[in-house]
C-alpha positions in Angstrom: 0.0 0.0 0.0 1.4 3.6 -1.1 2.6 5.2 2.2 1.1 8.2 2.2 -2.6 5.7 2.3 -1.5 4.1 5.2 0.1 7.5 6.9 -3.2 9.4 6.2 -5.7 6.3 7.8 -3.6 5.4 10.5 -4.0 9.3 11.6 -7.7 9.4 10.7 -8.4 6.2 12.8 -6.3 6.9 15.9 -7.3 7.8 18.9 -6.2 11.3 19.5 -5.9 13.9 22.6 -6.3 17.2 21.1 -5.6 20.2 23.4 -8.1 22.3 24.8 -7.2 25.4 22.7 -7.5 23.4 19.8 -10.9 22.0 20.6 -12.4 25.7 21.3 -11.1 26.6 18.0 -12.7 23.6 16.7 -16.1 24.8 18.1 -15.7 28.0 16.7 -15.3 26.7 13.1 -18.0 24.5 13.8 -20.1 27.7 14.9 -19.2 30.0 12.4 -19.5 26.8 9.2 -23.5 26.5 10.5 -23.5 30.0 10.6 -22.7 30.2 6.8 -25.2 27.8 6.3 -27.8 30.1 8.1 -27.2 32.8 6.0 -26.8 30.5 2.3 -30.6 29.2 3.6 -31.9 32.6 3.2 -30.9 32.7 0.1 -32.4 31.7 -3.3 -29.9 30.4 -5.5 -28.8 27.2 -3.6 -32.5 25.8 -3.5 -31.4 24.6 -7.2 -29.2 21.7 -6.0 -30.5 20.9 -2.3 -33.4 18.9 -1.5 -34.4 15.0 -2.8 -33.4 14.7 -6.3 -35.0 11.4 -7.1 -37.8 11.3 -4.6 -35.8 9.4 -2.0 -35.8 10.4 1.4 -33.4 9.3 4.5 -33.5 10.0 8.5 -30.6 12.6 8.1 -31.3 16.5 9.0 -30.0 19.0 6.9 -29.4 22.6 8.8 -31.6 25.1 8.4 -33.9 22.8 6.1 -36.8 21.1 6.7 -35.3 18.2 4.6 -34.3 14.6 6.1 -32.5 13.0 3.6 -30.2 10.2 2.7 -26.5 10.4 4.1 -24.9 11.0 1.1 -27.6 13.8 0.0 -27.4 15.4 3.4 -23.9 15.3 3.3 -23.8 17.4 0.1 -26.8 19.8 1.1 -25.1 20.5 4.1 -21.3 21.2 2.6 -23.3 22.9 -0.3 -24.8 25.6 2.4 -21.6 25.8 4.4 -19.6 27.0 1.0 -22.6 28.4 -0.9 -21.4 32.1 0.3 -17.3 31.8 0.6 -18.1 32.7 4.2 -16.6 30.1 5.8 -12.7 29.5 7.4 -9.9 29.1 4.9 -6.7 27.7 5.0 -3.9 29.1 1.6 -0.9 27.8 1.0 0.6 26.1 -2.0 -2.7 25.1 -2.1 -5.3 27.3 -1.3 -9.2 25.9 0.3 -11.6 26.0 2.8 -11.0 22.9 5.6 -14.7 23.5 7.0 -16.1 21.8 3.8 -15.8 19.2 5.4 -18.2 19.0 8.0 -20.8 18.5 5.4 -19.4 15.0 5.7 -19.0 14.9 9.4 -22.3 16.2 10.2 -24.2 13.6 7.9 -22.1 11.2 9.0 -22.4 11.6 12.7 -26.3 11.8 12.7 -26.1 8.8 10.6 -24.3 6.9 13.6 -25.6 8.7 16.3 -22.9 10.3 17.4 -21.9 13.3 19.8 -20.9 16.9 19.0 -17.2 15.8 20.6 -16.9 13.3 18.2 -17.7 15.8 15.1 -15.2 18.6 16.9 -12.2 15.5 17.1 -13.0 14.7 13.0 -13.3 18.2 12.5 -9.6 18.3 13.5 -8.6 15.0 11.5 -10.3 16.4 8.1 -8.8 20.0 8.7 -5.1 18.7 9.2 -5.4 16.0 6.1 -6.7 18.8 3.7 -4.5 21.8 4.8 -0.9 19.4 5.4 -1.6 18.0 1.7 -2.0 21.7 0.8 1.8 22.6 2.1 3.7 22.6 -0.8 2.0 21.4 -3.6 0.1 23.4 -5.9 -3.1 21.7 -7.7 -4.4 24.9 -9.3 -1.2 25.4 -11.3 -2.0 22.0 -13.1 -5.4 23.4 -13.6 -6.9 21.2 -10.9 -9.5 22.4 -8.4 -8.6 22.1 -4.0 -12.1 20.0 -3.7 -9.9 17.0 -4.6 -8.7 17.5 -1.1 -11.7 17.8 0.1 -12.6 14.8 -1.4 -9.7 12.5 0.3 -10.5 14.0 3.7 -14.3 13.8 4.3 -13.3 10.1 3.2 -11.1 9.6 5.8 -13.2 11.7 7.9 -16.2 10.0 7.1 -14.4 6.6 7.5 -13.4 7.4 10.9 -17.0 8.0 12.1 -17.9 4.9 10.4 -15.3 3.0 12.9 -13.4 1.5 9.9 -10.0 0.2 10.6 -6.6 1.2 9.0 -7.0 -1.1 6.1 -10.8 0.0 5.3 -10.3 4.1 5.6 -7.2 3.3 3.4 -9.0 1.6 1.2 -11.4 4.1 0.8 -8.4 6.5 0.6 -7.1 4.6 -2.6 -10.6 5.8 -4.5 -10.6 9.1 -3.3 -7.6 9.6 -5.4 -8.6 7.5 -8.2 -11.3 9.9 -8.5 -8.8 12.4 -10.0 -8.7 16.1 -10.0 -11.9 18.1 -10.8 -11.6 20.9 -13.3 -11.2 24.5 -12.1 -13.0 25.8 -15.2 -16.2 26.7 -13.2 -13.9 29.6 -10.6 -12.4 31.3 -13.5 -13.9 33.4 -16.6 -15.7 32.8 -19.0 -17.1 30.2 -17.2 -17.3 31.4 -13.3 -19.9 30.1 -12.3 -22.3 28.9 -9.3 -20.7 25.3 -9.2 -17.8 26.9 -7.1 -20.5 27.2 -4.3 -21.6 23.1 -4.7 -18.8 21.7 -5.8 -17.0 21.2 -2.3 -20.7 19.8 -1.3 -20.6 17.0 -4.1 -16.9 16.5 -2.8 -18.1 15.7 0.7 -20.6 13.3 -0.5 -18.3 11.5 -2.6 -16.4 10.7 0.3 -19.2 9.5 2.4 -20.2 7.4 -0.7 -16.9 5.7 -0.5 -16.6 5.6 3.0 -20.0 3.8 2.8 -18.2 1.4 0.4 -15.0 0.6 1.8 -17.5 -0.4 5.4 -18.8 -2.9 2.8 -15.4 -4.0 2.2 -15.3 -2.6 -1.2 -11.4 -3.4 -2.2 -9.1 -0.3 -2.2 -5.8 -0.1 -4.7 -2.8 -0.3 -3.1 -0.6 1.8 -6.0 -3.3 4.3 -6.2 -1.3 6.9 -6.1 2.5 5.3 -7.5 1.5 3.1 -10.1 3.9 4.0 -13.2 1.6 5.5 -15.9 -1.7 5.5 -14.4 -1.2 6.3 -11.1 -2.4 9.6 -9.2 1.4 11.0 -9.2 2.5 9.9 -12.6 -1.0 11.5 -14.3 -1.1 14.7 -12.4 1.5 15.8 -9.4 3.6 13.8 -6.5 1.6 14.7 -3.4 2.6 14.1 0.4 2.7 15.6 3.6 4.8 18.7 4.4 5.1 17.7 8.3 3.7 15.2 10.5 0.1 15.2 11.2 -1.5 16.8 14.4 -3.7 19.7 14.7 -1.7 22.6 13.2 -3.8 23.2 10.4 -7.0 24.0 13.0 -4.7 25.8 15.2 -3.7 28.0 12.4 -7.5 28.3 10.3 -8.2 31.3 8.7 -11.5 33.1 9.7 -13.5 34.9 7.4 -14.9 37.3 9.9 -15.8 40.4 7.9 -16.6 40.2 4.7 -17.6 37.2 2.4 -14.8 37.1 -0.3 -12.5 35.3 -1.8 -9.3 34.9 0.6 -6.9 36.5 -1.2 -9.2 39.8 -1.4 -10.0 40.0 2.4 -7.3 42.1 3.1 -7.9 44.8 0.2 -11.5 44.8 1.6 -10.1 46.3 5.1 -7.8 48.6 3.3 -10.9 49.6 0.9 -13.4 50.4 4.4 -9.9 52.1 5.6 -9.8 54.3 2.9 -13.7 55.0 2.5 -13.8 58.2 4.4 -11.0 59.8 2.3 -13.0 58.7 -0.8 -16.9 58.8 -0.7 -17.0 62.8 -1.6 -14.9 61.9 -4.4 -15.9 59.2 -6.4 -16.1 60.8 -9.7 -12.6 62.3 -9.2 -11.3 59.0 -8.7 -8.1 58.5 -12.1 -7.0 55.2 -10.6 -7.0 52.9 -8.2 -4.0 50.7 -7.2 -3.8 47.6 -6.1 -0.7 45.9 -4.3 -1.0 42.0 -4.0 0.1 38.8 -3.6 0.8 36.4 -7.0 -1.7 34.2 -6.2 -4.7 37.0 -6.1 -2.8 38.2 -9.4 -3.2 34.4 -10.8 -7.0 33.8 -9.6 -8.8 36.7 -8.6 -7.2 39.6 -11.1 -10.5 40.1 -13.7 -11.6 42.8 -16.4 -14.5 42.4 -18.3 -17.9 41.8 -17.7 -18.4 39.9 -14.4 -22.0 37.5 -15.0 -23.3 36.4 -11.6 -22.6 36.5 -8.0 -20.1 33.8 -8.1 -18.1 35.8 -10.5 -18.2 38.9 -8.6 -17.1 37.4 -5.0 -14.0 36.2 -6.9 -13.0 39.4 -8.2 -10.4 41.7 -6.4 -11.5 44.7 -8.0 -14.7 44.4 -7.6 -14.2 43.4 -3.8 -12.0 46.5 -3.5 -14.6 49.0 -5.4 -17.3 47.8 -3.3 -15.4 48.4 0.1 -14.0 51.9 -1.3 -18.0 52.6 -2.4 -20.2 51.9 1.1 -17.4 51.1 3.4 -19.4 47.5 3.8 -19.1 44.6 2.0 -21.8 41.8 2.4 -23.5 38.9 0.3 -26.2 40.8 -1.3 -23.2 43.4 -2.7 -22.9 40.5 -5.0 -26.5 40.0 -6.0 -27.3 41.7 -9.3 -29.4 44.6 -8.4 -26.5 45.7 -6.5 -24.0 45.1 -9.4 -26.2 47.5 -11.7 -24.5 50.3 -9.9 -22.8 51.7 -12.7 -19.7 53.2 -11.0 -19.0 49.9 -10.0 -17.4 48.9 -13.3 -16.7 52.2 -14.1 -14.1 52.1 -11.2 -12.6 48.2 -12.0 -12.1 49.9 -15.4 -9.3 52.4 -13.3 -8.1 49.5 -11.1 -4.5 49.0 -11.8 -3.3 45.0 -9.9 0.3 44.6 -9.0 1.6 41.9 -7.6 4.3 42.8 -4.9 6.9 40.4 -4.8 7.6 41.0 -0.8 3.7 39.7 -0.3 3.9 36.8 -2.6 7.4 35.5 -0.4 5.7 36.2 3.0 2.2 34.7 1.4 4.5 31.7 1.5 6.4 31.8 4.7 5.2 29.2 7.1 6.3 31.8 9.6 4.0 34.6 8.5 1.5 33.1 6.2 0.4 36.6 5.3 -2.2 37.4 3.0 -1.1 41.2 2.0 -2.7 43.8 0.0 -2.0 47.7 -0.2 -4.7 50.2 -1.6 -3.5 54.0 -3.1 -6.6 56.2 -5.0 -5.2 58.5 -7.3 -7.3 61.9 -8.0 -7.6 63.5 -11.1 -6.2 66.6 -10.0 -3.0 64.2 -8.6 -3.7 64.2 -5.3 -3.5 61.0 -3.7 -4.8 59.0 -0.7 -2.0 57.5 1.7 -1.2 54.1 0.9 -2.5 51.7 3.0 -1.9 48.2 3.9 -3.7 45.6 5.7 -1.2 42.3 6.0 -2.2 40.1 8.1 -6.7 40.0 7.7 -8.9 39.9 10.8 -9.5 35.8 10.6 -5.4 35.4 10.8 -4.4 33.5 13.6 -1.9 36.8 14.6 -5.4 38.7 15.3 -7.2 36.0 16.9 -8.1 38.4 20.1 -8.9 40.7 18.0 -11.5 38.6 16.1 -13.0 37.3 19.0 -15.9 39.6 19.4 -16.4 40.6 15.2 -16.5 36.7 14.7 -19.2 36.6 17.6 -21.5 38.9 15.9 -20.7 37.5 12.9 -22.5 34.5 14.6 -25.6 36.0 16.1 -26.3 37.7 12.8 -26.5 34.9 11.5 -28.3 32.5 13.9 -29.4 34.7 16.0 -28.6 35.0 20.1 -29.7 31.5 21.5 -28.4 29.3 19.1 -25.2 31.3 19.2 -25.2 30.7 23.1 -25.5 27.0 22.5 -22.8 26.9 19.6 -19.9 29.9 21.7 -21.2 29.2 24.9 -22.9 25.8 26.5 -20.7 23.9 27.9 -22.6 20.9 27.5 -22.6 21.3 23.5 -19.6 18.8 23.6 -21.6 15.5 24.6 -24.7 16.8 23.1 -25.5 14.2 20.1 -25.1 15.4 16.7 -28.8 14.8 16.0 -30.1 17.1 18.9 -27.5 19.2 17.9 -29.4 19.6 13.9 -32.5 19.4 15.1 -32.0 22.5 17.1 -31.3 24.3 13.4 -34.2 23.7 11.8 -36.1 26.4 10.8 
C-alpha cells in the first residue's frame, strides 16, 4: 500500500488527545461553518441543487432545512450551504481551500451513527489537518486542478473514521478518493465562473461518504493508487505528500473569514478599501486610478476585467471586492446580487483598477512563519492628489489577530443565527456530549 494511504488512515483512525485550545477553536469553526449555512438558507440560488433529487428520502437532517435526507444527499446539502457564500474559514498555502467543507461529511455522517458533538469537533480536527498538510507545498491549481480534490480524500477519511473503519478499510477508501482524480477548475475562472464553485466542495463531501460507505462494505481499495507507473495519481497529475507530521496545526492556524464574504486572497484589500472610505466617498467621480498591491496568487486567480456574469463571478474578483469596500465602506453577500451590481460606478471604477503583484507579499504569502495574505490600496485623483497608501497584512480571521476577532467573529454568529443558538454553539458547555442529531434538530427552521 502507497505510504502516504496508510500514513493518512492510520491518523484518521487513531485515537487522539487534542488540546483544549485546539478543541475551542474547533467549536468555533464548527459555529461560524452553520452560521454560513444560516445565512446561504436565506438565500435563493442554492434551493437549485438541495433537496431530494429522485424522490428518495433518508433519517438525516440537513441545517436550516426542513429536509431529512439520505447520508450522502445530506452530506452534500449541508457542505453545499456551508460553502454556498465563501463565508466560511480558509486555509492558503501552495494550495489554497476551505478545511470547513468538510463537516458536510461529518455532520451527515455523525447523525447517521448517532454520534456526539465531541466526536464531530475530534473529525473536525482529523479532516482539517489531512486537507490543509496536503495543501503545504503542492500546488493543484497550477496543473489546472480544483482544491475540492482535497476535500474529497479527507471527508473520506473523515467520514471513515466515524464509520469506525479500521486502517486497512479508511485506506481503502483513501485509494478511491484519489482515483477519483482532480476536478476541473474551469467553473472559478472566466468565462465560465460560475455557481458550481458554491456546490462543488458539497458534491466532494458526498463523494467521500459514498466511499466511505463502500469501503464499510469491504469494497477493495488499490494499493498503488497513487504510484502506479503511468496511471497512477502522481504519474498522471503531481507527487503529493505531507509537508510535516500530522496533528492539529492546520485548526490551530484556520483562517477566519470574519468580515466580509470574499474570496481569501481579497479579504485584506477589503479592510484597506473600508480604511480608505472616508477619504473617498465625496470623491468618487474624481477618482483616475485605483492601485492595487497583491500577492501572486490573487494576481493568478482573482485579477478580472470584463464583464463579471453572476454573484459567483463577482465574489471572486479583487476589484470588484475593493470598489465595493471603497463605495459603502461594507461589503456583504447581497453586494454580490445583481441589483447591487447595476450600480454603474461599479465597473466604471474596475475599469481604473491597476493589480500589481508585490513580490515582498507573494514570499511572505509563503512563509510558514507569517503566512500573510497582503494587500495595499493607493486612490489617485484626477487633480494628482493622492490618498495615503494603505496596507492591511495580516486579515482579521489570521491566527496573529485572533483576540482581535473574538468579538467581530461573535456577531458574525448572532447575525447569523441569531442569540440562543449562538449561546449554544460559543457558549454551552454541555454542546460537547450533546449528540449530533439534537444538535441539527435545534437548526431547523
Amino acid at each position: 500500500m502507497d505510504r502516504l494511504l496508510t500514513d493518512l488512515a492510520r491518523y484518521a483512525a487513531a485515537e487522539h488527545a487534542f488540546s483544549e485550545k485546539t478543541l475551542w477553536t474547533a467549536r468555533w469553526v464548527l459555529a461560524d461553518s452553520l452560521g454560513c449555512a444560516a445565512l446561504a438558507a436565506a438565500h435563493a440560488a442554492p434551493r437549485r441543487v438541495l433537496g431530494s433529487v429522485d424522490g428518495s428520502t433518508g433519517d438525516v437532517r440537513v441545517p436550516f432545512r426542513d429536509d431529512r435526507l439520505g447520508v450522502v444527499k445530506a452530506a452534500f446539502d449541508t457542505g453545499a450551504l456551508i460553502r454556498w457564500l465563501d463565508f466560511n474559514d480558509t486555509w492558503l498555502a501552495a494550495e489554497w481551500g476551505h478545511p470547513s467543507d468538510n463537516l458536510g461529511a461529518i455532520l451527515a455522517v455523525a447523525q447517521h451513527r448517532d454520534l456526539r458533538v465531541r466526536d464531530v469537533l475530534d473529525a473536525a480536527v482529523v479532516a482539517h489537518e489531512i486537507q490543509g498538510v496536503l495543501a503545504l507545498e503542492t500546488s493543484f491549481n497550477r496543473i489546472g486542478l480544483d482544491h475540492v480534490l482535497l476535500v474529497r480524500v479527507a471527508s473520506t477519511a473523515a467520514a471513515g473514521r466515524l464509520l469506525g473503519l479500521d486502517e486497512d478499510r479508511i485506506a481503502a477508501a483513501l485509494s478511491h478518493a484519489w482515483i477519483d482524480g482532480g476536478a476541473l477548475r474551469t467553473y472559478r475562472h472566466a468565462p465560465n465562473t460560475g455557481p458550481r464553485k458554491s456546490w462543488a466542495a458539497g458534491d466532494a463531501t458526498a463523494r467521500g461518504v459514498f466511499l466511505a460507505l463502500l469501503a464499510a462494505r469491504r469494497e477493495p481499495g488499490y494499493a498503488t493508487a497513487l504510484s502506479a507507473p503511468t496511471w497512477g495519481f502522481e504519474d498522471v497529475h503531481t507527487p503529493v505528500g505531507l509537508a510535516r507530521p500530522l496533528g492539529s496545526y492546520v485548526m490551530d492556524n484556520v483562517l477566519f473569514k470574519v468580515s466580509y464574504p470574499a474570496e481569501f486572497h481579497a479579504q485584506t484589500a477589503a479592510e484597506c478599501g473600508v480604511l480608505l472610505h472616508p477619504q473617498v466617498r465625496d470623491r468618487i467621480d474624481e477618482i483616475e486610478r485605483i492601485e492595487i498591491d497583491t500577492q501572486e496568487s490573487a494576481v493568478r486567480i482573482i485579477d478580472k476585467v470584463g464583464p463579471l456574469h453572476n454573484p459567483a463571478d463577482r465574489d471572486h474578483c479583487l476589484q470588484y471586492v475593493t470598489v465595493v469596500a471603497l463605495l459603502h465602506g461594507a461589503l456583504t453577500d447581497e453586494h454580490y446580487e445583481d441589483e447591487a451590481a447595476a450600480d454603474p460606478r461599479i465597473d466604471a471604477l474596475r475599469a481604473r483598477c491597476v493589480v500589481r503583484e508585490e513580490p515582498r507579499y507573494s514570499r511572505e504569502y509563503l512563509d510558514p512563519d507569517r503566512r500573510s495574505i497582503a494587500n495595499a490600496v493607493r486612490v489617485v485623483f484626477s487633480d494628482g492628489s493622492v490618498t495615503e497608501r494603505v496596507e492591511v497584512e495580516y486579515p482579521l480571521g489570521h491566527p496573529r489577530r485572533r483576540d482581535e476577532a473574538a468579538g467581530p467573529l461573535r456577531a458574525k454568529l448572532e447575525a447569523n443565527v441569531g442569540p440562543d443558538r449562538a449561546a449554544l454553539l460559543a457558549d454551552d458547555p454541555a454542546l460537547p456530549e450533546l449528540g449530533a442529531r439534537e444538535l441539527v434538530a435545534s437548526l431547523q427552521p
